[in-house]
N, C-alpha and C positions, 0 to 999 in steps of 0.2 A: 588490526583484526585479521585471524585466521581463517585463510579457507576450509570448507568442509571438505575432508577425502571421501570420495566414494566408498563405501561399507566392500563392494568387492575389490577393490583396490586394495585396502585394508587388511582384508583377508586373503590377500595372493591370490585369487582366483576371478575365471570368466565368470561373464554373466550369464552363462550357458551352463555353471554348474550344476551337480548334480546335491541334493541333500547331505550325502555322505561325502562328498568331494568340500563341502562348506563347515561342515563336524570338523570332517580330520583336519581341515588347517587350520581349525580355531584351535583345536585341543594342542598343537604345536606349536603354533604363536603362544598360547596361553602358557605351556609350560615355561618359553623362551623369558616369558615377558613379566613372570610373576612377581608382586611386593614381598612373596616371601623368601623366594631365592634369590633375590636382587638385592637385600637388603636397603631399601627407602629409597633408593635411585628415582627421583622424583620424573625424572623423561621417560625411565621406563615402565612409571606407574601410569603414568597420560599416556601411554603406546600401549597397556594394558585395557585402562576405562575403554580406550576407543576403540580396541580388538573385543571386546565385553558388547558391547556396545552395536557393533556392526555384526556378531553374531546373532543375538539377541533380535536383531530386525531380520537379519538371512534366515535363520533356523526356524523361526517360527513362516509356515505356509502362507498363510494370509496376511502377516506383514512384509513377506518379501512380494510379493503381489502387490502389496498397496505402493512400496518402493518403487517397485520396475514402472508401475503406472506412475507415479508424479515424476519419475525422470525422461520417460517418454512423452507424456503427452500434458504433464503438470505444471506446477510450480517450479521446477528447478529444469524444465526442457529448456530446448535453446527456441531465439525466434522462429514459428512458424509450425510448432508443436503443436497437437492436439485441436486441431481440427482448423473452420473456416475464422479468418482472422480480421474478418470486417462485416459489418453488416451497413445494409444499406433499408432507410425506414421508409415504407412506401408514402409516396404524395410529398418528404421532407428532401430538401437537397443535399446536406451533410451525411457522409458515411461514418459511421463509428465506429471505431478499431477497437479490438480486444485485446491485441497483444502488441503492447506499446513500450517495450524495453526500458530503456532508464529514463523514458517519461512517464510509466505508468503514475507517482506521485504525482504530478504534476495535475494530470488528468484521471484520477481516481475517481472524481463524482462528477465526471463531466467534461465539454468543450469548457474552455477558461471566459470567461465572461468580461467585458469591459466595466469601467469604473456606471456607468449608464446603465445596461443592462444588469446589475447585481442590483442596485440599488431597485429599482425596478421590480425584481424576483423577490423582494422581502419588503419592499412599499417602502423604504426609507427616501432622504436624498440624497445624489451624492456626494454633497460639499460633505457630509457625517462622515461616510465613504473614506474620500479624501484624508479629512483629519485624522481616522484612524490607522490609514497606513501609514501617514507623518508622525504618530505617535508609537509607529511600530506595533499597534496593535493587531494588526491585520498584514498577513504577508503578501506581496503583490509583487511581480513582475513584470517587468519596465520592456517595452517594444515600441519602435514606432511611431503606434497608432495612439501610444498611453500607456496604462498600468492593465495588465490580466491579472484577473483573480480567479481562484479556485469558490466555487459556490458552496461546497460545503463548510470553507472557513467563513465565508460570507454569514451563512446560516448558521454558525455559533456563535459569530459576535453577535450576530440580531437576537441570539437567547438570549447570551449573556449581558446585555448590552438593555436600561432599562429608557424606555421610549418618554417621551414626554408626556406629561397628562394634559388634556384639553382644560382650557378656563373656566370655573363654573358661571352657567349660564349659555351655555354653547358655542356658540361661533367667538374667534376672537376678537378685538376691538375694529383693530384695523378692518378686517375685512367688510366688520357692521358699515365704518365709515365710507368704505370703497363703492359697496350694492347702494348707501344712501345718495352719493353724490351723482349715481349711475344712472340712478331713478327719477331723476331731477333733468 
């Protein structure tokens, strides 16, 4: 996988350029770099798209704005970008991070839940649990204390995943026989 170059890297220039300072060195790359004076030179057609490309977001006003904001304080900042990076819920003990670098997967829809606690948040048991991270239906992460799970794969197996129907007549046998011997 390739990294992405910065659009003014791309184009030889600061990020302090000016409009016309981001023109002229497109229009000079683009001559350098052209399919038709290059004749099919396949690297210098990919060093064209991505001069096309990176013009195309600088040159336009409002999308170089929308750029400079996701590299400062967005999506592609570094940790610590764009504002307060925890929050703390009142009355609850856990803090919750916002900017969680290469755990944000991990922790996308949440603190990671134990095998007991998931089963619990969607009413299931967890021996069900269990079985389907041994069947690899459910991914889970091995620590310690047991297996963490992410809640929202949790909360798709439970769509997808269809429950058992109750016996007709209600309650099931065993349990008729359990309250009768209790009663006694």
């Amino acid at each position: 996988m390739t990294a992405r170059r910065d659009h003014y890297a791309v184009l030889g220039v600061p990020q302090t350029a000016s409009a016309r300072q981001i023109k002229e060195a497109y229009r000079r790359l683009a001559r350098e770099h052209h399919p038709d004076t290059n004749a099919g030179d396949p690297v210098l057609e990919k060093e064209f798209k991505r001069i096309a490309r990176a013009y195309e977001t600088l040159g336009d006003p409002k999308k170089r704005h929308a750029y400079d904001t996701r590299h400062t304080t967005g999506r592609f900042a570094g940790p610590g970008g764009g504002g307060p990076q925890a929050i703390k819920v009142e009355g609850m003990d856990p803090v919750y991070h916002l900017d969680l670098g290469h755990h944000s997967d991990f922790y996308q829809a949440g603190d990671p839940l134990s095998v007991t606690e998931a089963a619990a948040a969607v009413g299931r048991n967890p021996a069900w649990l269990r079985k389907a991270i041994r069947e690899r239906r459910l991914r889970a992460t091995k620590s310690p204390e047991g297996y963490l799970l992410r809640r929202r794969d949790v909360e798709r197996l439970d769509r997808e995943s269809a429950r058992r129907k109750p016996k007709p007549g209600g309650e099931p046998e065993l349990e008729d026989d359990v309250l009768a011997a209790a009663e006694s």
